[in-house]
NUPASE-34607 format. One record per residue (C-alpha): x, y, z; residue number from 1. Coordinates in nm, 4 decimals. Each point is the difference from the previous one (the first is absolute). Layout:
BEGIN
+----------+----------+----------+-----+
!       xx !       yy !       zz !  nr !
+----------+----------+----------+-----+
!        X !        Y !        Z ! NUM !
...
+----------+----------+----------+-----+
end
This chain:
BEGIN
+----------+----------+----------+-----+
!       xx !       yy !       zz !  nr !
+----------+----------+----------+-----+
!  11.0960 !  12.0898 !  10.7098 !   1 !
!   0.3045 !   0.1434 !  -0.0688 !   2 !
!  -0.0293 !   0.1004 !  -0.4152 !   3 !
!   0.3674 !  -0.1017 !  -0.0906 !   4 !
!  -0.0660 !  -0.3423 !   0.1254 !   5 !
!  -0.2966 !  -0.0579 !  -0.2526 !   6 !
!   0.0898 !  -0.2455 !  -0.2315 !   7 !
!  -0.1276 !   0.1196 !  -0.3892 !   8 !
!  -0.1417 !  -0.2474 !  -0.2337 !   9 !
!  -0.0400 !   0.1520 !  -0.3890 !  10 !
!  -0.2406 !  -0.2589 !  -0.1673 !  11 !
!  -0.0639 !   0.2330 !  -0.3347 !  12 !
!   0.0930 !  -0.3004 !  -0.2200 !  13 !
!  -0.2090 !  -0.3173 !   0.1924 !  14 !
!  -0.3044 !   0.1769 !   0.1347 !  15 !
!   0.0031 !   0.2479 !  -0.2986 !  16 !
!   0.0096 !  -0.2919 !  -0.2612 !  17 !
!  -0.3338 !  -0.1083 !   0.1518 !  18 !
!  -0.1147 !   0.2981 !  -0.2807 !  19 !
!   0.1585 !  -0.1788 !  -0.2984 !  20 !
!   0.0810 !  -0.3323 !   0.0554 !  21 !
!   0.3520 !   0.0728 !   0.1404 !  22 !
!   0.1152 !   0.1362 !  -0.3804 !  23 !
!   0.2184 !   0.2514 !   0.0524 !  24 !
!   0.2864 !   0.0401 !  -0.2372 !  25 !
!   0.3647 !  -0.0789 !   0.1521 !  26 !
!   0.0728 !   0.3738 !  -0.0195 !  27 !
!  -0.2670 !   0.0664 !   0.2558 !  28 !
!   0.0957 !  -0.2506 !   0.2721 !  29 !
!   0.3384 !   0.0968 !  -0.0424 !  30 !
!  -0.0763 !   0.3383 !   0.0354 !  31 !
!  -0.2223 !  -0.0119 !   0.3242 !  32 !
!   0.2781 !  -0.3089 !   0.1408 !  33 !
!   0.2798 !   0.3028 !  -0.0076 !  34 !
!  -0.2337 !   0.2785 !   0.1115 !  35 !
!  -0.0478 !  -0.2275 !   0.3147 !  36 !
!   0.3662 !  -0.0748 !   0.0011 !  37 !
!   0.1069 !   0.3485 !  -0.0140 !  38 !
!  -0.2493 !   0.1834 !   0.2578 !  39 !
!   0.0742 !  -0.2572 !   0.2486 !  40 !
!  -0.2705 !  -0.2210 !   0.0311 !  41 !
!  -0.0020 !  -0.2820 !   0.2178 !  42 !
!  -0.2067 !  -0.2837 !  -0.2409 !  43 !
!  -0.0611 !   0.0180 !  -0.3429 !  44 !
!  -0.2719 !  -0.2670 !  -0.1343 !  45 !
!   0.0599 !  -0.1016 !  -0.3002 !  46 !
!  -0.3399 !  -0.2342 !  -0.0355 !  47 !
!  -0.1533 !  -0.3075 !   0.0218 !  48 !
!   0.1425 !  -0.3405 !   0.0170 !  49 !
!  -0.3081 !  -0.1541 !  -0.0875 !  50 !
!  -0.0544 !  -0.3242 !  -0.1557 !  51 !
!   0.0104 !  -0.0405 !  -0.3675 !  52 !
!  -0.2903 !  -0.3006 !   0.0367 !  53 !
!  -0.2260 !   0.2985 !   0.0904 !  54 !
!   0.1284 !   0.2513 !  -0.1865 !  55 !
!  -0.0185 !  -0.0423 !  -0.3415 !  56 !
!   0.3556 !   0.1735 !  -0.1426 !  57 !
!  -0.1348 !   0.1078 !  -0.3563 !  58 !
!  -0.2493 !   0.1979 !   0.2270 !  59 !
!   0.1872 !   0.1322 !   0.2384 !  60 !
!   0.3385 !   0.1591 !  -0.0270 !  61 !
!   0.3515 !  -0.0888 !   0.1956 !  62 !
!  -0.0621 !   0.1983 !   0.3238 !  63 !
!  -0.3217 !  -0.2136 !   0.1054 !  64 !
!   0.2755 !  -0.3013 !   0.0141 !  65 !
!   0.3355 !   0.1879 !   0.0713 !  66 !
!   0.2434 !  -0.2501 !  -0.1475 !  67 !
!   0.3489 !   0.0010 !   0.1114 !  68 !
!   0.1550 !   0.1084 !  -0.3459 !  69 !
!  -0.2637 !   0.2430 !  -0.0396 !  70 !
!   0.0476 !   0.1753 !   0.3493 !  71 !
!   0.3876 !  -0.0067 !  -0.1252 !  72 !
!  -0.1044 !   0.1969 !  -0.2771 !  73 !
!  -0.1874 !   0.2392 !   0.2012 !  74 !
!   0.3018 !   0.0427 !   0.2094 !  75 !
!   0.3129 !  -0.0867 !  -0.1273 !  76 !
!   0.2750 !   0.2923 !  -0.0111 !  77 !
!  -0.2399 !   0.2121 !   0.2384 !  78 !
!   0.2176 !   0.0792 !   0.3318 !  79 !
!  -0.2714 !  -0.1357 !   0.2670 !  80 !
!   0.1798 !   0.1619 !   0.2873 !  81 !
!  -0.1980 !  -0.1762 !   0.3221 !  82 !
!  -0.3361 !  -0.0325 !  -0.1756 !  83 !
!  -0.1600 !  -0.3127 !   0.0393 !  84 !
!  -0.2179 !  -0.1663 !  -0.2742 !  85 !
!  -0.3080 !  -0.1839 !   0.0816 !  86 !
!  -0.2867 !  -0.1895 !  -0.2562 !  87 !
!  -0.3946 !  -0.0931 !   0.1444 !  88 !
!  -0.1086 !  -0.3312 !   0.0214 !  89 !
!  -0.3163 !  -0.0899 !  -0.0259 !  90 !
!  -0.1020 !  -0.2123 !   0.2623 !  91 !
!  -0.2993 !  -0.1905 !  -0.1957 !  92 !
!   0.2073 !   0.0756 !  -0.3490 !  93 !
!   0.3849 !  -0.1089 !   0.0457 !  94 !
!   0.1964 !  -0.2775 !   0.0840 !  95 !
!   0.2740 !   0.0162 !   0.2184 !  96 !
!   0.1816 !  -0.2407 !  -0.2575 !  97 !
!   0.0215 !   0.3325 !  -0.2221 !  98 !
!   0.3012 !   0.1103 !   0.2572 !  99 !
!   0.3200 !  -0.0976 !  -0.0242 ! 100 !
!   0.2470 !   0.0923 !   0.2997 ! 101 !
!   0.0222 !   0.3196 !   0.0770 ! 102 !
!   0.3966 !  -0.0205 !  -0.0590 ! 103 !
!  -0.0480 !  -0.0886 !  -0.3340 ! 104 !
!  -0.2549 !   0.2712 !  -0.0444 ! 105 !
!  -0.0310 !   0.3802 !  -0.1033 ! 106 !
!  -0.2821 !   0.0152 !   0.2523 ! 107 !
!   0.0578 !   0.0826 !   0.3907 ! 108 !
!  -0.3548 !   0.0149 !   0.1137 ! 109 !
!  -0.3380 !  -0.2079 !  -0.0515 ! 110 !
!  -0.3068 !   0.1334 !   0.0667 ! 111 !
!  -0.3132 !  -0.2174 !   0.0313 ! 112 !
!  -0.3214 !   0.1214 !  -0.0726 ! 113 !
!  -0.2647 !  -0.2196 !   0.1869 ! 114 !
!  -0.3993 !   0.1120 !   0.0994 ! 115 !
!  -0.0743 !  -0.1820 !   0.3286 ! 116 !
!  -0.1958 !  -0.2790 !  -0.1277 ! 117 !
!   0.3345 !  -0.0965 !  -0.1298 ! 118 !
!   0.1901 !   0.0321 !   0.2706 ! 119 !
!   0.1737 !  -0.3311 !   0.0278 ! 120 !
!   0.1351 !   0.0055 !  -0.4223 ! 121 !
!   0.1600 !   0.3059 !   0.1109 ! 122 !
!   0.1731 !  -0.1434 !   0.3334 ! 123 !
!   0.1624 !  -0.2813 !  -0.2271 ! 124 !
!   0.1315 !   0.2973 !  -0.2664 ! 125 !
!   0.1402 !   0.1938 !   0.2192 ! 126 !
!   0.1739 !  -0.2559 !   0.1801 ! 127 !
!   0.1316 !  -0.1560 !  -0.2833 ! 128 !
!   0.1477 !   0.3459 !  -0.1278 ! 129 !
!   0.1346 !   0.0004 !   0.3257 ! 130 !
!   0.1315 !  -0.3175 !  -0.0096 ! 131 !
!   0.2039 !   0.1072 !  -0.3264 ! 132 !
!   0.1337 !   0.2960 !   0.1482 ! 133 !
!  -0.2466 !   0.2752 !  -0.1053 ! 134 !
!  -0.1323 !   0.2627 !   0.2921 ! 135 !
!  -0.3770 !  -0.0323 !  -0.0276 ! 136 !
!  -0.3150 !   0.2153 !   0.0577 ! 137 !
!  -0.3830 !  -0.1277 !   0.0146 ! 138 !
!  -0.2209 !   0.2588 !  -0.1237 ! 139 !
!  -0.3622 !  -0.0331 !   0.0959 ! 140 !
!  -0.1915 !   0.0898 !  -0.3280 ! 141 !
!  -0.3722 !   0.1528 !   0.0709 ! 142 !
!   0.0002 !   0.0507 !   0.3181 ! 143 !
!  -0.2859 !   0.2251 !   0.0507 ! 144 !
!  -0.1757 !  -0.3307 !  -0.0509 ! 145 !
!   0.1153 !  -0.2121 !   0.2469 ! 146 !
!  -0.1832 !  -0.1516 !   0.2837 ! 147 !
!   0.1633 !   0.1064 !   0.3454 ! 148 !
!   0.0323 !  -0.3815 !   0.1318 ! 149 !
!   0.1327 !  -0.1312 !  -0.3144 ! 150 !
!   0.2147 !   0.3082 !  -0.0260 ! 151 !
!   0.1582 !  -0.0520 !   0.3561 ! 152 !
!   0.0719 !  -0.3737 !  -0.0775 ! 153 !
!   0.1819 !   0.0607 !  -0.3138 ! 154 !
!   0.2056 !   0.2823 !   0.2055 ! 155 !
!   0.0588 !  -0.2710 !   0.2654 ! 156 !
!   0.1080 !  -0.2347 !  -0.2037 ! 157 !
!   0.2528 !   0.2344 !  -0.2510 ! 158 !
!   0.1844 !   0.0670 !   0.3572 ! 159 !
!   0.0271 !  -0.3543 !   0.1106 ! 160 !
!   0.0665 !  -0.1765 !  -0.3679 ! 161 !
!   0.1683 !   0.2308 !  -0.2015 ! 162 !
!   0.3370 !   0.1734 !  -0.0277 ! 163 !
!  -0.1687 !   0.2630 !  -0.1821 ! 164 !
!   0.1398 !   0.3479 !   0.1396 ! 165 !
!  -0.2980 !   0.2381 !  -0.1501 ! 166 !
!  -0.3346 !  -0.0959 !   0.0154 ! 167 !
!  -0.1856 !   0.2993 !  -0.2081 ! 168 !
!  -0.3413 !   0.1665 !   0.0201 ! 169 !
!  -0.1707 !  -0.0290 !  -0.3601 ! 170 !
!  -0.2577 !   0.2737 !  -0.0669 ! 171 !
!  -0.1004 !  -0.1846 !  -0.3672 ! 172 !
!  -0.3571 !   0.1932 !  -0.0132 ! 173 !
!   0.1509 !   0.3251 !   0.0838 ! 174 !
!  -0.2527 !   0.0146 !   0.2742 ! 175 !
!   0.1639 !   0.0802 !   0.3320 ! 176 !
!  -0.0139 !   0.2603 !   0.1978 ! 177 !
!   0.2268 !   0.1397 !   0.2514 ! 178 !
!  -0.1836 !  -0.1391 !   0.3134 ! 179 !
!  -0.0158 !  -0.3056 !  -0.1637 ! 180 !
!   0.3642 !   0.0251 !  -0.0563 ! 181 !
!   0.0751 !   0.0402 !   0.3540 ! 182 !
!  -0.1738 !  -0.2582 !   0.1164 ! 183 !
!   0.1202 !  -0.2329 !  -0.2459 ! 184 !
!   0.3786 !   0.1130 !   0.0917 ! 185 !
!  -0.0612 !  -0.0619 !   0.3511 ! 186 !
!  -0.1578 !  -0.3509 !  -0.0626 ! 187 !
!   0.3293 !  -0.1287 !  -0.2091 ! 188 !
!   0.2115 !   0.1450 !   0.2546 ! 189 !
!  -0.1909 !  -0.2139 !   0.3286 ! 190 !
!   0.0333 !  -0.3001 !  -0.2390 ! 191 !
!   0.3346 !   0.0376 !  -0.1724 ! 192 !
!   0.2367 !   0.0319 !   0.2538 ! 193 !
!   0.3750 !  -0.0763 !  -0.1669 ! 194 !
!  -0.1564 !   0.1426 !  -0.3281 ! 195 !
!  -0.0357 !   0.3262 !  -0.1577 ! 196 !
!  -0.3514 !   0.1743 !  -0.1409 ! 197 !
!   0.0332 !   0.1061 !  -0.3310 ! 198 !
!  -0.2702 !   0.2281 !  -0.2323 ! 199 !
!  -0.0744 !  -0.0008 !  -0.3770 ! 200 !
!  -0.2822 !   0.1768 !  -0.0670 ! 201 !
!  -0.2538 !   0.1282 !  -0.3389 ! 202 !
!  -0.1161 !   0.3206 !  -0.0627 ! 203 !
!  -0.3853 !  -0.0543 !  -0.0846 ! 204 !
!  -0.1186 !   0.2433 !   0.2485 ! 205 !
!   0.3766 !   0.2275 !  -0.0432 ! 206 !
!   0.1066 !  -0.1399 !   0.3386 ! 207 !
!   0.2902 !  -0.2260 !  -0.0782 ! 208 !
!   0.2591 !   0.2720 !   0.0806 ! 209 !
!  -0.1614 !   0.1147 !   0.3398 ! 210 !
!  -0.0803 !  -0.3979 !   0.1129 ! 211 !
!   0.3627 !  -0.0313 !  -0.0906 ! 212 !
!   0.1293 !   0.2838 !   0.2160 ! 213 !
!  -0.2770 !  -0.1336 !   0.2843 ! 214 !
!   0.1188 !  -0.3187 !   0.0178 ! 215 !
!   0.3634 !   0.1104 !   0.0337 ! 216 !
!  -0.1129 !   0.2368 !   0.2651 ! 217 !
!  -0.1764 !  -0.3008 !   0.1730 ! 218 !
!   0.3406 !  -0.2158 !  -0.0241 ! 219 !
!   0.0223 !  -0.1475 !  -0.3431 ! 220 !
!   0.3631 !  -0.0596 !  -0.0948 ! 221 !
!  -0.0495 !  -0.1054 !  -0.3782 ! 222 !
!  -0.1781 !   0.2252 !  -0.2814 ! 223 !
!  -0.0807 !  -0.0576 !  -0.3469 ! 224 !
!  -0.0193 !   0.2414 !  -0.2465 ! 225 !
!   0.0087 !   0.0470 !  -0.3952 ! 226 !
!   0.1232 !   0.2728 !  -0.2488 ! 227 !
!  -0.2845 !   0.2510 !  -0.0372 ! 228 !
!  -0.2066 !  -0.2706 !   0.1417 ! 229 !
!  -0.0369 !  -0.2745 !  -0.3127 ! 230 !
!  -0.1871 !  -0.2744 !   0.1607 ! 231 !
!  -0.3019 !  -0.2085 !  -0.0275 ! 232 !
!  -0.3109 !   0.2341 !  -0.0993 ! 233 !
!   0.0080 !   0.3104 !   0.2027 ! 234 !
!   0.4129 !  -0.0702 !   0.1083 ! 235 !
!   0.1807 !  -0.0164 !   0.2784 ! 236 !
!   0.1922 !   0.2515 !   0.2639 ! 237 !
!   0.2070 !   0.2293 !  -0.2693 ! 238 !
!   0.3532 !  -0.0805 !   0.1305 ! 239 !
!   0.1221 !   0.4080 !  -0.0409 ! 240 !
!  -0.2449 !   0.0824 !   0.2230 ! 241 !
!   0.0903 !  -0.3001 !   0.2377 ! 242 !
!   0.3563 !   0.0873 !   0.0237 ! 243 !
!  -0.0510 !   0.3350 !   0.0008 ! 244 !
!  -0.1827 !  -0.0590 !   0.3545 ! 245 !
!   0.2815 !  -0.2802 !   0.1218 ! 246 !
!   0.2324 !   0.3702 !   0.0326 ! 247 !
!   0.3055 !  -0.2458 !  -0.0653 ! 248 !
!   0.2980 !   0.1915 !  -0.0736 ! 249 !
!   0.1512 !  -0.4014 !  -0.1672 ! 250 !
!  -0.2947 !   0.0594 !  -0.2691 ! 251 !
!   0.0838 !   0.2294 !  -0.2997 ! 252 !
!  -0.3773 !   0.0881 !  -0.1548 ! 253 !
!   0.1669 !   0.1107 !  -0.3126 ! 254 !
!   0.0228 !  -0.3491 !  -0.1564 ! 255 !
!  -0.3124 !  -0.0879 !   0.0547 ! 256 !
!  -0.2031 !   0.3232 !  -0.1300 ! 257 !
!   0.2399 !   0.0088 !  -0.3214 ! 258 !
!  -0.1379 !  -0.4251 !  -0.0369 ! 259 !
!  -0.3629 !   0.1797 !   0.0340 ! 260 !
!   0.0194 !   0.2656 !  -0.2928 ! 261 !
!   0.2509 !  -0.2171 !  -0.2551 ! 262 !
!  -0.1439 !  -0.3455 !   0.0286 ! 263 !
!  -0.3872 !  -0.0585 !   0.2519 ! 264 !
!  -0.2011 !   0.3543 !  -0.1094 ! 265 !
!   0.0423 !  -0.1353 !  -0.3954 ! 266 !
!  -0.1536 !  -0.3115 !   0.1188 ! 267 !
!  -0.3198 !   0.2023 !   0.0636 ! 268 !
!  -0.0954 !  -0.0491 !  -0.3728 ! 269 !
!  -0.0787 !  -0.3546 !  -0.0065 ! 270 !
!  -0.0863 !  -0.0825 !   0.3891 ! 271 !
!  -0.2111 !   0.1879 !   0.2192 ! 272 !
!   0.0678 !  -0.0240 !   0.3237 ! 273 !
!  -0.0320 !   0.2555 !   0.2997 ! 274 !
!  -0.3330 !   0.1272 !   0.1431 ! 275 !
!  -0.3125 !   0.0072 !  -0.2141 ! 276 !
!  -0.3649 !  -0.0366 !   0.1255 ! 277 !
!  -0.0611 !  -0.3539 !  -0.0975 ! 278 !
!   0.3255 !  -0.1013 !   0.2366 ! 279 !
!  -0.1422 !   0.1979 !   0.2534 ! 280 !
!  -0.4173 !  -0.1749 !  -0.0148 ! 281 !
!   0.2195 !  -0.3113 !   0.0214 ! 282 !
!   0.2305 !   0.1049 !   0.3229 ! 283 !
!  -0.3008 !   0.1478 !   0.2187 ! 284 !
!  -0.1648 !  -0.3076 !  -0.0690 ! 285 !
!   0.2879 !  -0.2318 !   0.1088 ! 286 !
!  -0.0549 !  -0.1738 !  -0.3058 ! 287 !
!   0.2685 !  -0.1414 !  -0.2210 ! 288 !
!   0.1595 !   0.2351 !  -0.3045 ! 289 !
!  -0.1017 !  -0.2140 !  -0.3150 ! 290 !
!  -0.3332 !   0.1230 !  -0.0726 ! 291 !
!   0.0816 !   0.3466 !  -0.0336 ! 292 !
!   0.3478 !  -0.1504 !  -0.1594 ! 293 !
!  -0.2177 !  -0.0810 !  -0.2674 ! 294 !
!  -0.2180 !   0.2386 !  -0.0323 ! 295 !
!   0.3436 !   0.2673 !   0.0013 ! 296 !
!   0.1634 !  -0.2124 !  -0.2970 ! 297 !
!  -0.3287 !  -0.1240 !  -0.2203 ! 298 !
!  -0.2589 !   0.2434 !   0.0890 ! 299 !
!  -0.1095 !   0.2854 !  -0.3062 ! 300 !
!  -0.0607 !   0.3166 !   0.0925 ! 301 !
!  -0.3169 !   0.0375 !   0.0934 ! 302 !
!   0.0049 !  -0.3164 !   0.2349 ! 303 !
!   0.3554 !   0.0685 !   0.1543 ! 304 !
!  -0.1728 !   0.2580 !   0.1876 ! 305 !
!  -0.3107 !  -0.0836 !   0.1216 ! 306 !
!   0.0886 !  -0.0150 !   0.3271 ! 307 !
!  -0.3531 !  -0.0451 !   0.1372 ! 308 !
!  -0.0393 !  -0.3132 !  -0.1409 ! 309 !
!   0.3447 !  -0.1305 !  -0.0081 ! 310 !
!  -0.0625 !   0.0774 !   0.4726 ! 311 !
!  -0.3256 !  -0.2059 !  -0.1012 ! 312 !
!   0.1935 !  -0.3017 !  -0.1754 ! 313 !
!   0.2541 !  -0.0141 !   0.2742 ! 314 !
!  -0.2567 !   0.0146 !   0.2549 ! 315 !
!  -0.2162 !  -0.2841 !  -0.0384 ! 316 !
+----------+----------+----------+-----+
end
């Protein structure tokens, strides 16, 4: 695959704002919105349009529900240039009622978050983003738990029922490796024939950036990465480093690593993301993030890092 013709998805703001209930300040979001806008990238995502019945709003701040007039604040005066701005939807967590038409909206793009025992909540979502004029993408959440037949079934049915023109590869558990990776490239491509593959990966085991350069190697055309890597426990891809691979002379770095020092590194005092050991016990286990989520924010000292017995806990 041709680098250029990557598509780049920064998700700093949604996936990051699984770290503090999707509170960042308006300065922030602004901030990271025209770092995106500026270097060049091709989706910024702003989100989650998830459903306020869920959700409770006095828990949770405005980016876990991405209302209009607050994406308008996030945006408004900021010269967009071609970027495109996208929110996730939950499959088992929104309502497509929570769109309006996309020509009355701030938001180009709708992502849907599904795992495949939900596979059929998030046909009907993306379809009726699509049906409102929004470009869609499915991404597959955990998928280094999914059962191969079940797996090929959902793929089959994304290409015959949906519009959707990304279907992504979700490493939740951080837990892939790179021959896992191929195959699982390879697999979406048999099944996905008018769609494209994309990759969002976490860095429990410090292999989001690599899977990410892997899977464009193997034919991905859509990436996902964050500033310095804020996401979910042990983060995502770190976009600098992803763009610094994509060698695209339309992407301007500069933005982007001046975002990083001013406005994500400062975050570093009240949310602790990136690699640390408990992320890791976690991602060679293929098990999901909370536990050591917890054990990261509410653990003292002394029990923070006893790794031996945190392996054991996990383990059982």
């Amino acid at each position: 695959m041709e680098r250029s013709k990557v598509n780049v998805v920064d998700c700093t703001i949604r996936d990051g704002g699984l770290m503090n209930n999707s509170k960042f300040d308006i300065e922030t979001v602004r901030a990271v919105f025209k770092a995106c806008c500026q270097a060049g990238i091709d989706v910024c995502e702003l989100g989650y349009r998830n459903s306020k019945e869920m959700f409770d709003p006095a828990e949770f701040g405005p980016w876990r529900f991405c209302d209009e007039e607050d994406l308008l604040r996030a945006t408004d005066g900021i010269d967009r240039g071609d970027i495109k701005i996208s929110v996730m939807m939950d499959a088992h967590k929104s309502s497509p009622d929570d769109l309006i038409p996309c020509s009355e909206s701030v938001v180009d793009m709708v992502r849907v978050a599904t795992y495949v025992k939900d596979k059929n909540k998030a046909i009907r979502t993306a379809n009726a983003a699509n049906d409102l004029g929004y470009e869609t993408a499915i991404n597959v959440m955990a998928i280094s738990h999914a059962h191969m037949p079940d797996l090929e079934e959902m793929l089959d049915e994304f290409e015959a029922e949906t519009r959707a023109k990304v279907v992504y590869i979700v490493d939740s558990f951080g837990a892939m490796y790179m021959d896992q990776l191929h195959f699982m490239v390879a697999k979406y491509q048999m099944h996905l024939k008018t769609k494209a593959v994309g990759v969002h990966f976490h860095n429990n085991q410090q292999l989001a950036f690599a899977n990410t350069m892997e899977g464009i190697v193997h034919g991905a055309t859509w990436a996902d990465g964050t500033l310095n890597g804020l996401g979910r426990a042990a983060g995502n891809c770190p976009l600098e480093l992803l763009i610094s691979f994509m060698k695209n002379p339309d992407i301007n770095i500069l933005p982007v690593l001046d975002c990083v020092g001013k406005h994500i590194i400062p975050l570093k005092k009240n949310i602790e993301w990136g690699y640390h050991v408990p992320y890791m016990i976690t991602g060679i286990l293929n098990q999901h993030p909370k536990p050591a989520m917890d054990l990261m924010m509410h653990g003292d000292e002394k029990t923070k890092h006893d790794y031996v017995k945190f392996y054991g806990t996990v383990d059982e």
